[in-house]
N, C-alpha and C positions, 0 to 999 in steps of 0.2 A: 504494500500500500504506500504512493509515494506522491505527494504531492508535487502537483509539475511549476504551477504555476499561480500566483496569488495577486487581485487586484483590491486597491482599500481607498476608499473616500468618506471625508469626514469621521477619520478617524484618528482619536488623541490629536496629537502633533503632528500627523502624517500627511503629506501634502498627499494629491493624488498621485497612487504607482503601483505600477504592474511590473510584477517582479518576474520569472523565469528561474525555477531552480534544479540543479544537476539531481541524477537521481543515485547519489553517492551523499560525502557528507561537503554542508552549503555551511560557509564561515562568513558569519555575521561579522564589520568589526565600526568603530567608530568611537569618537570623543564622546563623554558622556554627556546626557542629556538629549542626545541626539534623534533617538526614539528606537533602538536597537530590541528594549525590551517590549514598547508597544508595537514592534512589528510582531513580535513572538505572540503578545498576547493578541491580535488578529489571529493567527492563527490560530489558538485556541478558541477564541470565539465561529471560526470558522468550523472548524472540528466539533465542539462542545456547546455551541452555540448561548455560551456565555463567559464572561471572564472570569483568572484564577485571583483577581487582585482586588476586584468590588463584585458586591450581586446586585449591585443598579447601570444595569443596560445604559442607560441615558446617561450618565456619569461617561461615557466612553465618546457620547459624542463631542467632536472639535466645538471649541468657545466659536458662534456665532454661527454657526452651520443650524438645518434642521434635521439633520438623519446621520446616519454612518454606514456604508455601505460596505462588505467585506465578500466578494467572490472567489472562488480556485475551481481549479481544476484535479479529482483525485485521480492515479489509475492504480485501478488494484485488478491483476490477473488477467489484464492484456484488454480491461474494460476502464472505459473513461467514464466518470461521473464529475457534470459543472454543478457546485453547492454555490450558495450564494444566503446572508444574513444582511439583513437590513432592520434598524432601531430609529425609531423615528420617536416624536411626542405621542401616537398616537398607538405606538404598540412595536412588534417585534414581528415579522415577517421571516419564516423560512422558505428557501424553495431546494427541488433538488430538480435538477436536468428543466430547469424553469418554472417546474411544479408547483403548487404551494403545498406544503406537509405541516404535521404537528408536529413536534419535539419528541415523540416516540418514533415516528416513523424517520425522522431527521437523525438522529444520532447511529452512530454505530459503521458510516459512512467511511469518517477521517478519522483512525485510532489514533489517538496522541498520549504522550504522557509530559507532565511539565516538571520539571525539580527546581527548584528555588532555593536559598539559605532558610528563608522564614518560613518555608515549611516543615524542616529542619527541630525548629523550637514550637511548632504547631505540634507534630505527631507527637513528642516529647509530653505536653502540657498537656493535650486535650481531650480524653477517650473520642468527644463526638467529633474529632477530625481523625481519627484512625478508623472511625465506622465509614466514614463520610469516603475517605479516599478506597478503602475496599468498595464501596457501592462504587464509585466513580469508576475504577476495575473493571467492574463486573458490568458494567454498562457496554462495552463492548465485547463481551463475551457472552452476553444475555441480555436484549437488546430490552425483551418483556420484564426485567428486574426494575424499569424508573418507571414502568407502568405500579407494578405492585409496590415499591414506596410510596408514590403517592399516594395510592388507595392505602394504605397502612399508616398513613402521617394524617390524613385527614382521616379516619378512624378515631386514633388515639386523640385527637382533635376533640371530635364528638365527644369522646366516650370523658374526657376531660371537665369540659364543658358543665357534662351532665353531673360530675362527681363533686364541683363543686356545687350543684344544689341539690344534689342529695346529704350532704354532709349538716346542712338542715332540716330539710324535709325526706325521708324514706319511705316512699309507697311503696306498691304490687307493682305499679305501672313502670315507677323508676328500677325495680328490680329484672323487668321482664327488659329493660332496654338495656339494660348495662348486661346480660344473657346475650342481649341481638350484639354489640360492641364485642362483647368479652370470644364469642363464636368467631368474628370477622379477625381480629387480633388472633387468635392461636391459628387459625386457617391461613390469614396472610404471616403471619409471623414465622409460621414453621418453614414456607417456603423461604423468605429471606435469611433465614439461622441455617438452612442446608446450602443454599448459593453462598453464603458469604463462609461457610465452614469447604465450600469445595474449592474457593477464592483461595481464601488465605493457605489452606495446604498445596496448593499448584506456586504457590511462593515462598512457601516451608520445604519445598521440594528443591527449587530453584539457591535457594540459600544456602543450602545445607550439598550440594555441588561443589566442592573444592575447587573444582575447577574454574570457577565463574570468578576466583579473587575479588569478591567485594571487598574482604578486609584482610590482614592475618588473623583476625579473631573468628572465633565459631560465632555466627550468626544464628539466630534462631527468631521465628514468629509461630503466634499461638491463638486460635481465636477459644475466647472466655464466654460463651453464653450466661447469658445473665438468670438469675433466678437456679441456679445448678441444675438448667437446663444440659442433657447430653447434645451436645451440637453435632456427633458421628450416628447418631441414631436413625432411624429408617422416618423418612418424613409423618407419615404417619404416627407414630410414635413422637416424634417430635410435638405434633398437634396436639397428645394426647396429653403428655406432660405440662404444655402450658397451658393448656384445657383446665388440667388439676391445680398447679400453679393460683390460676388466675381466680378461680371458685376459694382457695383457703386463705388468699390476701386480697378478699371482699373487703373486709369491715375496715382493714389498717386503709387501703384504696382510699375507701370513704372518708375513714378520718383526716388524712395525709391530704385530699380533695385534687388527686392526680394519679395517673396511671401507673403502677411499679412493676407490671410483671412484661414483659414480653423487650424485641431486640433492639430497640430503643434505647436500652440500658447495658447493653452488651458491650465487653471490653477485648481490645485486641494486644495484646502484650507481645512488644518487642522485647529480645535481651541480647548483650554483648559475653559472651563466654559466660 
C-alpha cells in the first residue's frame, strides 16, 4: 500500500501542493516551522480522516480560508484508489474514487501509523491512550471494529445517563432498561475484549522476535481485561462473564452513578525486561 501522490489546500500553513512520492522511503527535510510536520499530519488526515495532534477538524483549517482540502492517490496490489477529505464550517466530506462514503466505509483505504515523542509520555500516563491506539490498530485490520465502538461508547453513554437517575429514583422500569444496556454492553463488549486480545498478541508476537531489535531489552505487551475478565476465552464465554460481571456490580453501578464493568476500563500493560 503506497501512497503515490498527495494534493492539500487550505491546509495549516501549506500553500497549495501536489507532491509526487517515490514508492521507497521519501525524506522530508527543512528549517523548522516550515510545515514538514503538517505535511505529515495531511496525510494522516488523509489516511484517518482526522488529525493525531487536535480532534477539531476546523482547527486544521488555514487563518482566513473556508475549507481545507486534502486528496492522494493510494495503490495497493496493482489497484489505484483517489481519496480525497474536505472540512469546511459546515461539516467534513469524505469521498473515495469521487464517491461520497461514511467514515466506516472511508477508512481502512490508507494504513498508516504515526510515532511522535509525545506519544511517547501518552502511552506511559494514560491507560485510555493505550486502548485508544490498539483500536486505532485494529481499525485497519477490522474495518467493522469503529462500527462496534461507536455503538459501544454511545451505549455506555445511555446506560450512564440512566444510572445517574437511578441513583435517586429505582423503578421496575429503570431496572428493565439498564437489563436492555447491561445485554448490549456484554454483546458489544465481548467482541471488542477478543479483537483487541487478538491485537495486542499479533504485537506480543512481533516483540518478542529477537530479530526485529526494537531494543537490547526483552520487550513484552499484555492486554488486562478489566473486571478479571478472561480476555483468551471463547467469545461467547466472554459475553457470559460480563453478563455475570455486570448483574453483581448493579447496586455499587448505581451508587458510583457510572458504568464499571465492561472494556472501557480495560488496561494494556507494557514492560521493559
Amino acid at each position: 500500500m503506497i501512497l503515490t501522490c498527495l494534493s492539500v489546500s487550505g491546509f495549516r500553513n501549506l500553500v497549495e501542493q501536489h507532491l509526487q512520492f517515490l514508492p521507497h522511503i521519501n525524506i522530508i527535510s527543512g528549517p523548522n516551522g516550515q510545515g514538514k510536520t503538517n505535511l505529515l499530519e495531511a496525510i494522516h488526515v488523509l489516511g484517518l480522516s482526522r488529525s493525531f495532534r487536535t480532534h477539531q477538524s476546523r482547527d486544521l483549517i488555514q487563518r482566513n480560508a473556508s475549507r481545507f482540502w486534502v486528496s492522494g492517490t493510494v495503490l495497493s496490489k496493482g489497484n489505484e484508489c483517489n481519496l480525497s477529505v474536505e472540512q469546511s464550517a459546515s461539516g467534513k466530506v469524505l469521498q473515495v474514487g469521487g464517491s461520497r462514503r461514511d467514515v466506516f466505509d472511508y477508512l481502512g483505504r490508507l494504513d498508516l501509523v504515526v510515532f511522535a515523542s509525545f506519544q511517547i509520555e501518552q502511552f506511559k500516563a494514560e491507560a485510555e491512550y493505550r486502548r485508544r491506539l490498539v483500536d486505532r490498530g485494529l481499525y485497519h485490520l477490522q474495518p467493522g471494529h469503529l462500527r462496534r465502538m461507536a455503538g459501544y461508547s454511545r451505549v455506555v453513554k445511555q446506560k450512564n445517563s440512566l444510572l445517574r437517575e437511578a441513583a435517586s429514583v429505582y423503578t421496575k422500569a429503570t431496572a428493565e432498561l439498564l437489563d436492555v444496556w447491561d445485554y448490549q454492553i456484554a454483546e458489544l463488549g465481548a467482541k471488542i475484549i477478543e479483537a483487541r486480545e487478538f491485537y495486542v498478541e499479533k504485537v506480543r508476537q512481533k516483540l518478542r522476535d529477537r530479530s526485529n531489535s526494537f531494543t537490547p531489552e526483552a520487550l513484552d505487551i499484555r492486554y488486562l481485561a478489566a473486571n478479571e475478565i478472561s480476555s483468551t476465552s471463547s467469545l461467547a464465554d466472554i459475553q457470559s462473564q460480563l453478563s455475570t460481571r455486570l448483574r453483581k456490580h448493579r447496586e455499587t453501578e448505581i451508587r458510583l452513578r457510572r458504568s464499571i464493568v465492561g472494556p472501557h476500563r480495560d488496561e494494556v500493560a507494557a514492560e521493559v525486561d
